[in-house]
Each structure stands twice: as structure tokens, then as C-alpha cells.
PDBQT receptor file of N, H, CA, C and O in Angstrom, charges set to zero:
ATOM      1  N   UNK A   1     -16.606   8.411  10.613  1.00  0.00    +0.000 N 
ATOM      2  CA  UNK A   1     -15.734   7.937   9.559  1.00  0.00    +0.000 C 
ATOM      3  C   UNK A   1     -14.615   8.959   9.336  1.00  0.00    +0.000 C 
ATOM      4  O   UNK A   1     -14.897  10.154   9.255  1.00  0.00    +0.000 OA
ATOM      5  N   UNK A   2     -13.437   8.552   9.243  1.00  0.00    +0.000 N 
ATOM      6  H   UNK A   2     -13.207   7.581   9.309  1.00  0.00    +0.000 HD
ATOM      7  CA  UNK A   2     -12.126   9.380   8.670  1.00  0.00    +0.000 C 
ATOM      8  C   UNK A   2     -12.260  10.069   7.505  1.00  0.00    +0.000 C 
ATOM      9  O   UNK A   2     -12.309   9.461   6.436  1.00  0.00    +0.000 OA
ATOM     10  N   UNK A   3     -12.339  11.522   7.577  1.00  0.00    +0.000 N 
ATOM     11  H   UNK A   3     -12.299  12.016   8.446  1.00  0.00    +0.000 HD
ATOM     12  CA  UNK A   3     -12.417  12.347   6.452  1.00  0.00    +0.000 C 
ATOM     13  C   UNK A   3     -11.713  12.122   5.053  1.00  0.00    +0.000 C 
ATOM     14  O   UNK A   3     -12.182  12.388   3.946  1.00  0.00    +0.000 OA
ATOM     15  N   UNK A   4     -10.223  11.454   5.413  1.00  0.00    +0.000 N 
ATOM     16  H   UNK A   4      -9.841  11.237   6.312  1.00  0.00    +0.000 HD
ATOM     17  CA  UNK A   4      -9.716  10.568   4.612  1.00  0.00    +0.000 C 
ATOM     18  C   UNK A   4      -9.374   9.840   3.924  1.00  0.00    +0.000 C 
ATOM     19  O   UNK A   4      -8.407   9.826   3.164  1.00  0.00    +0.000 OA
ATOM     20  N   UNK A   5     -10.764   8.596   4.283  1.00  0.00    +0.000 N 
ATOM     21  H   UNK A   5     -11.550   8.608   4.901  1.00  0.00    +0.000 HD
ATOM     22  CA  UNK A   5     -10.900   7.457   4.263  1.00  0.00    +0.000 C 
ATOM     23  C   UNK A   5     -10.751   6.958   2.516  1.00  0.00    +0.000 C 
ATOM     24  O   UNK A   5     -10.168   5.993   2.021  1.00  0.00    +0.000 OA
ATOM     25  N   UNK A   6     -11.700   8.284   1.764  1.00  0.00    +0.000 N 
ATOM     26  H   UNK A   6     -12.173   9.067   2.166  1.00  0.00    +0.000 HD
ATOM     27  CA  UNK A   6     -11.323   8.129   0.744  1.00  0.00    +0.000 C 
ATOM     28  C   UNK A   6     -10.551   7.818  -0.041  1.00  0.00    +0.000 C 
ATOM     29  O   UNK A   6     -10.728   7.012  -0.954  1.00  0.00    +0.000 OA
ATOM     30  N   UNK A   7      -9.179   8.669   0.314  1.00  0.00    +0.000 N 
ATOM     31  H   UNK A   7      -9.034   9.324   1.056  1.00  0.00    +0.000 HD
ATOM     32  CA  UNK A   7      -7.853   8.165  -0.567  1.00  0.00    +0.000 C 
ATOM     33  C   UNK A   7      -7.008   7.223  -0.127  1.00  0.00    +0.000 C 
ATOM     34  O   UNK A   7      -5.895   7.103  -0.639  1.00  0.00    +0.000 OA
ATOM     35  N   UNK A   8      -7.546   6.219   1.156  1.00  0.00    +0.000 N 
ATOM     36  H   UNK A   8      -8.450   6.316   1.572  1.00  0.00    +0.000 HD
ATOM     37  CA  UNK A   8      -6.905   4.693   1.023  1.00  0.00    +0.000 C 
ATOM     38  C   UNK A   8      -8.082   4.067   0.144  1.00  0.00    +0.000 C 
ATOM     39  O   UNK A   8      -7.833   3.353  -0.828  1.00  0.00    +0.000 OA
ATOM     40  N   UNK A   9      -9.280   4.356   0.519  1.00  0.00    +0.000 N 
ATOM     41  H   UNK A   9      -9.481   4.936   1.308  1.00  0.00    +0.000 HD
ATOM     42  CA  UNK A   9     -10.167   3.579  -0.524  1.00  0.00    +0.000 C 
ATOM     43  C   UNK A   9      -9.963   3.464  -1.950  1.00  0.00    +0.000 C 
ATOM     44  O   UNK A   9     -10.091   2.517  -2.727  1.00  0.00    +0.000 OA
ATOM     45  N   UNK A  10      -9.584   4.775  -2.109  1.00  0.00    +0.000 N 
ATOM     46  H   UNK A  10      -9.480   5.543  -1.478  1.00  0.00    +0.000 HD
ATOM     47  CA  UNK A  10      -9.271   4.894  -4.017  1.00  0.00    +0.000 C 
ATOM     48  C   UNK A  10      -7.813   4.202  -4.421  1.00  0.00    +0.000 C 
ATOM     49  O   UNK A  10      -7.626   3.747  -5.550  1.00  0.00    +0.000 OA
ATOM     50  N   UNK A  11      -6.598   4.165  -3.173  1.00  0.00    +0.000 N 
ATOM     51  H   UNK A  11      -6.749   4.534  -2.257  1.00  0.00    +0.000 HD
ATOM     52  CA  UNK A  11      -5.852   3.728  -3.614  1.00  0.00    +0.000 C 
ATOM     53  C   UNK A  11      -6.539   2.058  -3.399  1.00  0.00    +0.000 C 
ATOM     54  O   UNK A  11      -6.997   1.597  -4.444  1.00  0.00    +0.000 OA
ATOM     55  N   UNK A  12      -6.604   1.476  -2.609  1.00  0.00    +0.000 N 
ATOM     56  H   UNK A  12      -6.232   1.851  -1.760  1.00  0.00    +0.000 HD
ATOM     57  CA  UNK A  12      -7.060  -0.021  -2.628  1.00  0.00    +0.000 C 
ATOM     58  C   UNK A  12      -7.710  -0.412  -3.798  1.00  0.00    +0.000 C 
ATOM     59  O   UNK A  12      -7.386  -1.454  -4.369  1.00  0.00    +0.000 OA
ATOM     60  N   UNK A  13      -8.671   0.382  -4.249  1.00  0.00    +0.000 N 
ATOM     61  H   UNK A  13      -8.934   1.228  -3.785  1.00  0.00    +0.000 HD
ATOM     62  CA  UNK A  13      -9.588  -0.322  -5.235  1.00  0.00    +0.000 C 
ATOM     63  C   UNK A  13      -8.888   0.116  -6.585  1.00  0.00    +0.000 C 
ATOM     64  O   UNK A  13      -9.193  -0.666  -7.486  1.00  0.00    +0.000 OA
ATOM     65  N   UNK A  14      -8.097   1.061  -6.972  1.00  0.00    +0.000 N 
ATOM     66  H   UNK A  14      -7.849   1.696  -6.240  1.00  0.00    +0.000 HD
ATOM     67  CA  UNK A  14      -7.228   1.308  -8.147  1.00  0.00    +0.000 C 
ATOM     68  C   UNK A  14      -6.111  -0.020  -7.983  1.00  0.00    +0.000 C 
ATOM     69  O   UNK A  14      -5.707  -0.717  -8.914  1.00  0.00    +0.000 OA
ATOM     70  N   UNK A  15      -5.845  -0.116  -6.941  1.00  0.00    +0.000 N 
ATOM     71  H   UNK A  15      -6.172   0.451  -6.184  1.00  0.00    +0.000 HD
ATOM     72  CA  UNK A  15      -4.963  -1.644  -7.094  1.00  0.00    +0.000 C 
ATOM     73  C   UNK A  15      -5.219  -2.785  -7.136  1.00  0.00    +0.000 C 
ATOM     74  O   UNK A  15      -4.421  -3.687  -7.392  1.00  0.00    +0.000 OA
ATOM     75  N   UNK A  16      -6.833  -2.936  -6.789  1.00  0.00    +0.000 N 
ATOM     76  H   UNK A  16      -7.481  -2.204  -6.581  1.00  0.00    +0.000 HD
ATOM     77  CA  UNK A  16      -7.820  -4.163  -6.777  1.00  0.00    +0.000 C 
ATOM     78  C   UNK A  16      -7.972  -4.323  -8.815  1.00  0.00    +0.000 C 
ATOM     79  O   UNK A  16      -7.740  -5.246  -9.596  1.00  0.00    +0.000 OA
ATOM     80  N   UNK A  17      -8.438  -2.983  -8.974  1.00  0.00    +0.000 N 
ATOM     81  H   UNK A  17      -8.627  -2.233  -8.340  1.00  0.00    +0.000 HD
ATOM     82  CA  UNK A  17      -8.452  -3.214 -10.827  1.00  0.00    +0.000 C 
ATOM     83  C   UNK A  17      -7.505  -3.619 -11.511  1.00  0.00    +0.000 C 
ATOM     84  O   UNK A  17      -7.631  -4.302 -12.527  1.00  0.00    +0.000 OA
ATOM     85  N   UNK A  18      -6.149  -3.131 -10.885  1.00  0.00    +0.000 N 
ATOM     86  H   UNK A  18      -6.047  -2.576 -10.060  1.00  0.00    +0.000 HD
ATOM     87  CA  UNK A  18      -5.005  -3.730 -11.876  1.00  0.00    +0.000 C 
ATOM     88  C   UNK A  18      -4.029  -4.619 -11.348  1.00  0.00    +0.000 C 
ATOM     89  O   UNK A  18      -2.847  -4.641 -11.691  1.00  0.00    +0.000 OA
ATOM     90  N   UNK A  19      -4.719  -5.555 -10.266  1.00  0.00    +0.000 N 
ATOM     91  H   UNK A  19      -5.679  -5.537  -9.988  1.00  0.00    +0.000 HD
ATOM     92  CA  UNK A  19      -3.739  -6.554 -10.001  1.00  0.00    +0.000 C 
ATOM     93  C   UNK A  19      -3.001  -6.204  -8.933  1.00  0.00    +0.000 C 
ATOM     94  O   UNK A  19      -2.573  -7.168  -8.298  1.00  0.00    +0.000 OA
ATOM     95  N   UNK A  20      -2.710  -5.126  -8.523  1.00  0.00    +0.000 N 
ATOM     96  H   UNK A  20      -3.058  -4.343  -9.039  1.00  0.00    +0.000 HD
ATOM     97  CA  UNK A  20      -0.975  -5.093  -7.479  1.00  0.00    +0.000 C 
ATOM     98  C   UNK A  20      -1.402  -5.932  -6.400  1.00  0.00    +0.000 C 
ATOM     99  O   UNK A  20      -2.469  -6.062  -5.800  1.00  0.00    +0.000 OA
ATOM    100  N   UNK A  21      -0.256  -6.475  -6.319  1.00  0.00    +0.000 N 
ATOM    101  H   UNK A  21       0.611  -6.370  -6.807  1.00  0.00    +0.000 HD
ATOM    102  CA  UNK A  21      -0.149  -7.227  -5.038  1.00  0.00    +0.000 C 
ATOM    103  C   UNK A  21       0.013  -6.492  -3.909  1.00  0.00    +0.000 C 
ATOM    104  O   UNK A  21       0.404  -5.332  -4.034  1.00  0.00    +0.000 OA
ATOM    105  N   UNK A  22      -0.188  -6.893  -2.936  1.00  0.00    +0.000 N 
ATOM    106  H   UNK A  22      -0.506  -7.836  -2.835  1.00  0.00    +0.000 HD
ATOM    107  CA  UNK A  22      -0.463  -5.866  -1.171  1.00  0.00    +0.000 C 
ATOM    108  C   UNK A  22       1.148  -5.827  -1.215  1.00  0.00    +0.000 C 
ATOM    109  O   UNK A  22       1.469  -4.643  -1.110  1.00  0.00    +0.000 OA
ATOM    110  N   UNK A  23       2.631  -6.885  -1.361  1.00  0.00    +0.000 N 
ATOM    111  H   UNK A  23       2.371  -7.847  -1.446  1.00  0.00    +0.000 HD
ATOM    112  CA  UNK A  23       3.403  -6.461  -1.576  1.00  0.00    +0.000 C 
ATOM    113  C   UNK A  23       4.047  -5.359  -2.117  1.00  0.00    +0.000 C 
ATOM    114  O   UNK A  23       4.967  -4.789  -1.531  1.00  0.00    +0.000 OA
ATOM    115  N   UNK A  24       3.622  -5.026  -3.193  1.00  0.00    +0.000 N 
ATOM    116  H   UNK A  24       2.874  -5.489  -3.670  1.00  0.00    +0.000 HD
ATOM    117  CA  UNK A  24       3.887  -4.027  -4.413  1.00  0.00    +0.000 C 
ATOM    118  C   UNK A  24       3.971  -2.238  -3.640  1.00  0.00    +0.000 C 
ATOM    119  O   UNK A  24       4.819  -1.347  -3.601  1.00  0.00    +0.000 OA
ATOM    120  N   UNK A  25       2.234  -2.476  -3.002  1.00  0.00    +0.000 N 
ATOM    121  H   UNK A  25       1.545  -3.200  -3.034  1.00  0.00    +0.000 HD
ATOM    122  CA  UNK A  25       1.571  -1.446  -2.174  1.00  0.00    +0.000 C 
ATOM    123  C   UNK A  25       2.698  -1.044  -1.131  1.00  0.00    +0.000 C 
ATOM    124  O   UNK A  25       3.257   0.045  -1.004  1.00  0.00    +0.000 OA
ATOM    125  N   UNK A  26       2.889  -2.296  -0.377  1.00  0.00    +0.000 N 
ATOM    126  H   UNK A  26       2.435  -3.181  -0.481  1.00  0.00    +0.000 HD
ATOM    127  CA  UNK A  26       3.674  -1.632   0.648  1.00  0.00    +0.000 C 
ATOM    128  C   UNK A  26       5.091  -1.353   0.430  1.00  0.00    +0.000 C 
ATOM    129  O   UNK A  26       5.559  -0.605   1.288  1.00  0.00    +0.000 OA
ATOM    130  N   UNK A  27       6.019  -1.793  -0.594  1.00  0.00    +0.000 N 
ATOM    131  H   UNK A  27       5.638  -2.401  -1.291  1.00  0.00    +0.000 HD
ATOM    132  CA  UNK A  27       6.528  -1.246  -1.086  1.00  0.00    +0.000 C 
ATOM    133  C   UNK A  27       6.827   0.562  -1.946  1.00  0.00    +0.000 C 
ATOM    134  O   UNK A  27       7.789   1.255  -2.275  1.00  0.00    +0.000 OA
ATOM    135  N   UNK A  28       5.789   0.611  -1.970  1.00  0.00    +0.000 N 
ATOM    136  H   UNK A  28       5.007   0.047  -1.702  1.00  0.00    +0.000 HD
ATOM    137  CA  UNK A  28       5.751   2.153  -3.044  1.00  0.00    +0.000 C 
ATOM    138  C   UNK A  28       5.643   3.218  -1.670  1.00  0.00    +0.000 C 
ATOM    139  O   UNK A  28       5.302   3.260  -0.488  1.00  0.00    +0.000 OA
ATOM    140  N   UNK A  29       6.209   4.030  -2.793  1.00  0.00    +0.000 N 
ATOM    141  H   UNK A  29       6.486   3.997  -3.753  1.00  0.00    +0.000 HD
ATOM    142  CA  UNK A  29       6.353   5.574  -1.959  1.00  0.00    +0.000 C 
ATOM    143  C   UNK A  29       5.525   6.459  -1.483  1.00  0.00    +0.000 C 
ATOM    144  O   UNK A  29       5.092   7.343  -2.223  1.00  0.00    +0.000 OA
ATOM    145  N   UNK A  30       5.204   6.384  -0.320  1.00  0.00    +0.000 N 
ATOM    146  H   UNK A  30       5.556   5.666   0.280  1.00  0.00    +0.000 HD
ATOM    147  CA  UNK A  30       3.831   7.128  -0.570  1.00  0.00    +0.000 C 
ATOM    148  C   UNK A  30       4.228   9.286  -0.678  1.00  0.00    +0.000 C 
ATOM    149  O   UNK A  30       5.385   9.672  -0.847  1.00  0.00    +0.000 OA
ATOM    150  N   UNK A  31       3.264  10.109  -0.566  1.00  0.00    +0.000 N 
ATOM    151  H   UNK A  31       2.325   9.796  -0.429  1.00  0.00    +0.000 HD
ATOM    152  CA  UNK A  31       3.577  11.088  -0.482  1.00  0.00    +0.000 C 
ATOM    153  C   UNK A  31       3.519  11.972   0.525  1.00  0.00    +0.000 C 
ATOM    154  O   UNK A  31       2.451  11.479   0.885  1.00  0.00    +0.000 OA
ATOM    155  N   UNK A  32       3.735  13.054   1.517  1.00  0.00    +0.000 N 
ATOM    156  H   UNK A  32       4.603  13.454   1.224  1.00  0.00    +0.000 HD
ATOM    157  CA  UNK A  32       3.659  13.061   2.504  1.00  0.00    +0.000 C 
ATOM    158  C   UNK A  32       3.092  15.318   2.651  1.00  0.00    +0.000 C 
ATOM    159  O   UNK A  32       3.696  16.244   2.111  1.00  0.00    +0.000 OA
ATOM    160  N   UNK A  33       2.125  15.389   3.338  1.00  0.00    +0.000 N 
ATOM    161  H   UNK A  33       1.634  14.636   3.777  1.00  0.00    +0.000 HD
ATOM    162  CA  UNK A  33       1.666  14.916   4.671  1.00  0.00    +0.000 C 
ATOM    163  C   UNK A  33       0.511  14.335   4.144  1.00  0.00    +0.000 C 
ATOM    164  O   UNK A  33      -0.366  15.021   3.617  1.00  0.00    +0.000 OA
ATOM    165  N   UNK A  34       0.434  12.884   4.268  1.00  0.00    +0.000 N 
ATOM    166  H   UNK A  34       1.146  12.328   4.696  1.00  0.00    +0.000 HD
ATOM    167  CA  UNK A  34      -1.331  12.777   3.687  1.00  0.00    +0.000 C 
ATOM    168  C   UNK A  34      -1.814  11.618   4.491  1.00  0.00    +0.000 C 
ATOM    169  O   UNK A  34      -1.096  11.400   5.466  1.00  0.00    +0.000 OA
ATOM    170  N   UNK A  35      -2.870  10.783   4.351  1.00  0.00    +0.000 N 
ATOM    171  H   UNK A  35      -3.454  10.960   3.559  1.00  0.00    +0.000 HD
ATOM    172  CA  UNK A  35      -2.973  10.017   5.299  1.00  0.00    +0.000 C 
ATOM    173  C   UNK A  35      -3.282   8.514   4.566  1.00  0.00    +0.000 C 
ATOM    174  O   UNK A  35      -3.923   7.513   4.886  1.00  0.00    +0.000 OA
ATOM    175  N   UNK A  36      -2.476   8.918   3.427  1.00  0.00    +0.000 N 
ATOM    176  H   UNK A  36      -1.954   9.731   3.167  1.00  0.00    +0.000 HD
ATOM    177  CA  UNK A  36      -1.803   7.332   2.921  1.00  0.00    +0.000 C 
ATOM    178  C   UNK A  36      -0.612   7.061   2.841  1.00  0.00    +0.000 C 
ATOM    179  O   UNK A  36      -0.146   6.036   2.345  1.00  0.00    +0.000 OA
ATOM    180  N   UNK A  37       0.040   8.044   3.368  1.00  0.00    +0.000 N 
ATOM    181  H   UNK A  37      -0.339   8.877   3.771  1.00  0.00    +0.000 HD
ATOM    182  CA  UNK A  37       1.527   7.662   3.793  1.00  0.00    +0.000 C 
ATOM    183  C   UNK A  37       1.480   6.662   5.115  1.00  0.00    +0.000 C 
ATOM    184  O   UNK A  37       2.491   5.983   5.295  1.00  0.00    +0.000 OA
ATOM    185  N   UNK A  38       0.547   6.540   5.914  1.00  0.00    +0.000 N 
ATOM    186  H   UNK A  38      -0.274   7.092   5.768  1.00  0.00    +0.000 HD
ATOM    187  CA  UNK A  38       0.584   4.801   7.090  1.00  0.00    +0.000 C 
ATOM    188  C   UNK A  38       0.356   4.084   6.517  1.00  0.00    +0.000 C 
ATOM    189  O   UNK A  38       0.358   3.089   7.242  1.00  0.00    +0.000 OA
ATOM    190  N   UNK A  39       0.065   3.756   5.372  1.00  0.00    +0.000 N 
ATOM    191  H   UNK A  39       0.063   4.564   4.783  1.00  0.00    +0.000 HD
ATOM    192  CA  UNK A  39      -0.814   2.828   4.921  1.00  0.00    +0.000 C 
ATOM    193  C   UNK A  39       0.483   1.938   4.354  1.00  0.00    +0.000 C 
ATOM    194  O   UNK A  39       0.247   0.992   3.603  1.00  0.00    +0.000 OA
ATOM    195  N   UNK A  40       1.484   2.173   4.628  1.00  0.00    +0.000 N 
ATOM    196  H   UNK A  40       1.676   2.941   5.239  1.00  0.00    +0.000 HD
ATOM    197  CA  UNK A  40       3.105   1.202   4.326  1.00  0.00    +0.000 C 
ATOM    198  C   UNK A  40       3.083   0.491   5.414  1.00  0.00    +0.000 C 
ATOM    199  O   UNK A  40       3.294  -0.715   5.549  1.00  0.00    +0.000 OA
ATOM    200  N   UNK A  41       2.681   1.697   6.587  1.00  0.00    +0.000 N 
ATOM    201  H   UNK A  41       2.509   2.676   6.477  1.00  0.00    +0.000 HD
ATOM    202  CA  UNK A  41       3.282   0.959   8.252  1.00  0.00    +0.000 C 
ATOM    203  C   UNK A  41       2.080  -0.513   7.780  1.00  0.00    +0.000 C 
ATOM    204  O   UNK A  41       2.477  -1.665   7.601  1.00  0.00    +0.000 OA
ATOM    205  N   UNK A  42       0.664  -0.075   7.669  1.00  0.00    +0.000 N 
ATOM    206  H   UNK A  42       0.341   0.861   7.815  1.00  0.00    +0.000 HD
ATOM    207  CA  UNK A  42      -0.023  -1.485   7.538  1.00  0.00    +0.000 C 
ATOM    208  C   UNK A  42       0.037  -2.508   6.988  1.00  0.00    +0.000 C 
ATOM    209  O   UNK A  42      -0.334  -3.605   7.406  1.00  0.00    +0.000 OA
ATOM    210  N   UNK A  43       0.575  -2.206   5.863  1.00  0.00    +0.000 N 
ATOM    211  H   UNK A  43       0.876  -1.315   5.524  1.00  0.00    +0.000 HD
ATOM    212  CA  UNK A  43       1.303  -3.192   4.882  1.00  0.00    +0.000 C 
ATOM    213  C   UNK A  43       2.104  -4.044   4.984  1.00  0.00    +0.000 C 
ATOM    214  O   UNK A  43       1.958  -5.188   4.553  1.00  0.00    +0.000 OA
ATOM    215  N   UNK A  44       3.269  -3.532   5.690  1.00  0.00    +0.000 N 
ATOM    216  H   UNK A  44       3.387  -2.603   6.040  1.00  0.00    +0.000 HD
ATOM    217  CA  UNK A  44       4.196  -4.375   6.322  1.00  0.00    +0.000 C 
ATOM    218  C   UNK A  44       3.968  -5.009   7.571  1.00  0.00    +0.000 C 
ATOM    219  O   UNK A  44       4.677  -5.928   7.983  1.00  0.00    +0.000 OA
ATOM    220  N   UNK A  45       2.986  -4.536   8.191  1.00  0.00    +0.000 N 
ATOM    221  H   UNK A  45       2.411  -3.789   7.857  1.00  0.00    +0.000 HD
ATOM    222  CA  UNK A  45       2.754  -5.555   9.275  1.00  0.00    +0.000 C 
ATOM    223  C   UNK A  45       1.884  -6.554   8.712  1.00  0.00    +0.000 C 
ATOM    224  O   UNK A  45       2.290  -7.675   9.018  1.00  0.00    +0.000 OA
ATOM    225  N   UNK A  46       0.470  -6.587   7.756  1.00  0.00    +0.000 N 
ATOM    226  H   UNK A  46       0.140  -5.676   7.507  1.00  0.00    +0.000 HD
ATOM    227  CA  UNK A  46      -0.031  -7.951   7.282  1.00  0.00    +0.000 C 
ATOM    228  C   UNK A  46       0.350  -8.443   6.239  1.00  0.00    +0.000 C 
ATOM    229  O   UNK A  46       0.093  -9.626   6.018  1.00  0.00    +0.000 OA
ATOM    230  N   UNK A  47       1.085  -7.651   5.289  1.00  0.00    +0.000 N 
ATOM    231  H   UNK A  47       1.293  -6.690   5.469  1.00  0.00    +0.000 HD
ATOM    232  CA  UNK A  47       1.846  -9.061   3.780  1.00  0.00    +0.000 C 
ATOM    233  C   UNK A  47       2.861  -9.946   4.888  1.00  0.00    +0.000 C 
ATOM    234  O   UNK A  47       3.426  -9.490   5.882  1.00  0.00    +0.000 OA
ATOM    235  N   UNK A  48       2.883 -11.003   4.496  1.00  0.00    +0.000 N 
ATOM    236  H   UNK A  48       2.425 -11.374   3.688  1.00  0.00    +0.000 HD
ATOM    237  CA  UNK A  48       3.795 -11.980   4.966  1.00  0.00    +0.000 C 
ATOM    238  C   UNK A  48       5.352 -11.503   4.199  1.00  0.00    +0.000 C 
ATOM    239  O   UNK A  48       5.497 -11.023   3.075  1.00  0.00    +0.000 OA
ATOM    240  N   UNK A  49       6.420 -11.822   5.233  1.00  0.00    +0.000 N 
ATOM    241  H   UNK A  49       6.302 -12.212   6.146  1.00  0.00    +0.000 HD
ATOM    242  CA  UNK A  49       7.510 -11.749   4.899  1.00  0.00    +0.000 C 
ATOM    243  C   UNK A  49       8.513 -12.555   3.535  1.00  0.00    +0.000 C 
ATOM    244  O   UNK A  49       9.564 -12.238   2.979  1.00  0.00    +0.000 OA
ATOM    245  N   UNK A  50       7.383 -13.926   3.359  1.00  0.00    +0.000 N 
ATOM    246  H   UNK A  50       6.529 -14.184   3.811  1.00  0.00    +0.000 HD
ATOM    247  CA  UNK A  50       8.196 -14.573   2.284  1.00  0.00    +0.000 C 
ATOM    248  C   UNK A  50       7.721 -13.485   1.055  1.00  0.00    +0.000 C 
ATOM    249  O   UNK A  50       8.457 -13.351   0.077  1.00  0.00    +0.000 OA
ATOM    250  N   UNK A  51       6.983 -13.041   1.118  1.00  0.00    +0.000 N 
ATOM    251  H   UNK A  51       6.386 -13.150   1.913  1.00  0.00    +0.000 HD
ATOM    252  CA  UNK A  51       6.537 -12.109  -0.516  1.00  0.00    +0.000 C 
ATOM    253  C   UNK A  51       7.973 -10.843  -0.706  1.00  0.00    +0.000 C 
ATOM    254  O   UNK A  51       8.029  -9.946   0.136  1.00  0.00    +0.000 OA
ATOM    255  N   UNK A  52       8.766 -10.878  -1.547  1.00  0.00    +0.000 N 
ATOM    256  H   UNK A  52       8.720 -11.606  -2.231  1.00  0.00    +0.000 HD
ATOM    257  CA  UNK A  52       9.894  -9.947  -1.683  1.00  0.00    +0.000 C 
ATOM    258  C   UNK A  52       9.123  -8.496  -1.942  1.00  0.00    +0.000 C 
ATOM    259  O   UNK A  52       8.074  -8.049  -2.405  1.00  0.00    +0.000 OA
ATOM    260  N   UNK A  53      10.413  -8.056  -1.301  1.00  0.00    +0.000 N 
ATOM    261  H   UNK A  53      11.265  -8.419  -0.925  1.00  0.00    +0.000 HD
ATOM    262  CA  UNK A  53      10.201  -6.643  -1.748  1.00  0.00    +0.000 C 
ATOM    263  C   UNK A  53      10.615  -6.103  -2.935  1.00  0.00    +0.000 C 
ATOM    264  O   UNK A  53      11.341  -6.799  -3.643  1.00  0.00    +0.000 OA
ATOM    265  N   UNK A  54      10.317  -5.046  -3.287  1.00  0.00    +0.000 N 
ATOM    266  H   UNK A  54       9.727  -4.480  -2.711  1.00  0.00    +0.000 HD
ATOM    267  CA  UNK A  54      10.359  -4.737  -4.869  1.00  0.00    +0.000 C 
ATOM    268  C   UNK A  54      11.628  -4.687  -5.291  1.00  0.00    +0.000 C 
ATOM    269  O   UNK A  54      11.882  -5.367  -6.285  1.00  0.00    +0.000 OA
ATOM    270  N   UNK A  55      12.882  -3.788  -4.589  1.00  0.00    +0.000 N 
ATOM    271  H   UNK A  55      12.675  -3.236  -3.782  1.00  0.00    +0.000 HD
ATOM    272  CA  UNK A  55      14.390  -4.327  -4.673  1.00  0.00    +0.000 C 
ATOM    273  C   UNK A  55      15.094  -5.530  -4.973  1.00  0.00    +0.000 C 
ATOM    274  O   UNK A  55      16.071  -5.721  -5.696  1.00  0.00    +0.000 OA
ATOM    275  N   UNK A  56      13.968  -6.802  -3.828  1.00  0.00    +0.000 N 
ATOM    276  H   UNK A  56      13.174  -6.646  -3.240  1.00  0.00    +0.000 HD
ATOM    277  CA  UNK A  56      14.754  -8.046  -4.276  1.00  0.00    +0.000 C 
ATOM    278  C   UNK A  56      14.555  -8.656  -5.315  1.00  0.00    +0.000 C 
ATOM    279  O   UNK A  56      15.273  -9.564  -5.732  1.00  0.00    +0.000 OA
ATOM    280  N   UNK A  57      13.284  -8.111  -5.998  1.00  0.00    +0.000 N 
ATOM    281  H   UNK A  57      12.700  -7.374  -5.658  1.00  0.00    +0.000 HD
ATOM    282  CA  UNK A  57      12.382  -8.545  -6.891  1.00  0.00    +0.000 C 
ATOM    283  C   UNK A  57      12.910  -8.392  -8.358  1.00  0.00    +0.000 C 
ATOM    284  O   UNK A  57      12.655  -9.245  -9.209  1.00  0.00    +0.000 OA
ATOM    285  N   UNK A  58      13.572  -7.400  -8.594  1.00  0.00    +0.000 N 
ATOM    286  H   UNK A  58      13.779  -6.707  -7.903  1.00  0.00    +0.000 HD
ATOM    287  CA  UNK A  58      14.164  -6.760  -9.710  1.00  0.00    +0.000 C 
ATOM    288  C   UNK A  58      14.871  -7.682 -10.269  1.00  0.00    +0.000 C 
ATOM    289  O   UNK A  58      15.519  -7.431 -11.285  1.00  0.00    +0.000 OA
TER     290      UNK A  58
């Protein structure tokens, strides 16, 4: 298991409690060097394209 694994887990399930949409997620900034900064690249490859991004959204 990825030593890691934790802080996509904690972010997923902190966004599972309050609703965000997987849009939202892959939208936000992540911080860097960590190993939830890919976790955009994944995002944007499975949310579907009709869901806006947070820019268009405003």
C-alpha cells in the first residue's frame, strides 16, 4: 500500500462529508510536493466534461 494513501483518503472522505462534487475536487489547488497534488490529473480524466469548472461556475 502507498505510504500516502492516507491523505487522498482523508481528502476523499472530508469531501464525501460535505458534499463536494468530484468537479469542485478537481478544480482546487492542490499543494505541492505531496502526493495529492495528481489527484487533479485523476479528476480530470473521470468527472465528465459537461460538469463546469469552478471559473465558469462563478
Amino acid at each position: 500500500m502507498n505510504k500516502n494513501a492516507q491523505e487522498l483518503i482523508n481528502t476523499v472522505a472530508l469531501a464525501m462529508r460535505h458534499h463536494v462534487k468530484a468537479a469542485e475536487l478537481r478544480d482546487a489547488v492542490y499543494s505541492h510536493p505531496t502526493s495529492i497534488e495528481v489527484f487533479d490529473d485523476v479528476l480530470a480524466t473521470i468527472v465528465r466534461d459537461d460538469q463546469p469548472r469552478a471559473a465558469e461556475g462563478s
